[in-house]
Phi, psi and omega in degrees: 000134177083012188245124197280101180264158188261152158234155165090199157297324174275019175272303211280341182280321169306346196276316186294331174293282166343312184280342181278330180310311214310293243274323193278292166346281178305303164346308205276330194298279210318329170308299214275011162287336189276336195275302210292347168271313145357302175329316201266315171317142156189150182322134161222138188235135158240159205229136172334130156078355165258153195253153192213170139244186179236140181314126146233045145300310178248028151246168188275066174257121166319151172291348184299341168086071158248052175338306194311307168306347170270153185278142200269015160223117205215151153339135151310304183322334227261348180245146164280081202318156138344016224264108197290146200208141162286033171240014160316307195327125142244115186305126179317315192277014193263354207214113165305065165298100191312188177253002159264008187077017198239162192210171177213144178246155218252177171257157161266316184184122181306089192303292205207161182214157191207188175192120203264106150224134191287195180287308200269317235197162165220149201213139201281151180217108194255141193256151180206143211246123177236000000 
């Protein structure tokens, strides 16, 4: 009793209203998600021969250098420029490179040692200088 049902055409026009605010709605969030990321973006151009690096936190790469599994396209986003340092230097002659691209590191000396406990279990933990 007192209760109004939409039938019809006005259920479906009223349905169309409702989808176009939502559809406005989302517009303006997008907008404005756009400027704020805008904020942060800025143009980056690099040119043949300038060094950069490339991210691999978010590739599936080994510790083993298996170079051979990145795909040989990627994002821009994905590089760093370069900025050369002396703690950059690494002597060539220091590091045994197979003929599979690959090296194995050696430990130098054991820094520090520690043990982590948890609720259940504790877990040892040695910090070590390669």
């Amino acid at each position: 009793m007192g209760e109004s049902q939409v039938l019809g055409p006005e259920l479906v026009s009223e349905t169309k209203d409702k989808v176009r605010l939502i559809r406005d709605h989302l517009k303006v969030a997008s907008y404005k998600q756009k400027s704020y990321a805008d904020l942060k973006r800025h143009e980056i151009e690099y040119s043949g021969g300038t060094s950069c690096f490339l991210r691999t936190n978010c590739l599936s790469v080994g510790v083993t250098l298996e170079l051979d599994r990145i795909h040989d396209v990627f994002h821009v986003s994905m590089l760093r420029r370069y900025r050369s340092g002396p703690s950059h230097i690494v002597s060539v002659e220091e590091i045994e490179v197979r003929s599979d691209l690959t090296f194995k590191e050696e430990p130098i000396q054991i820094l520090d040692r520690d043990i982590k406990v948890l609720r259940r279990k504790s877990i040892p933990l040695v910090k070590v200088l390669w």
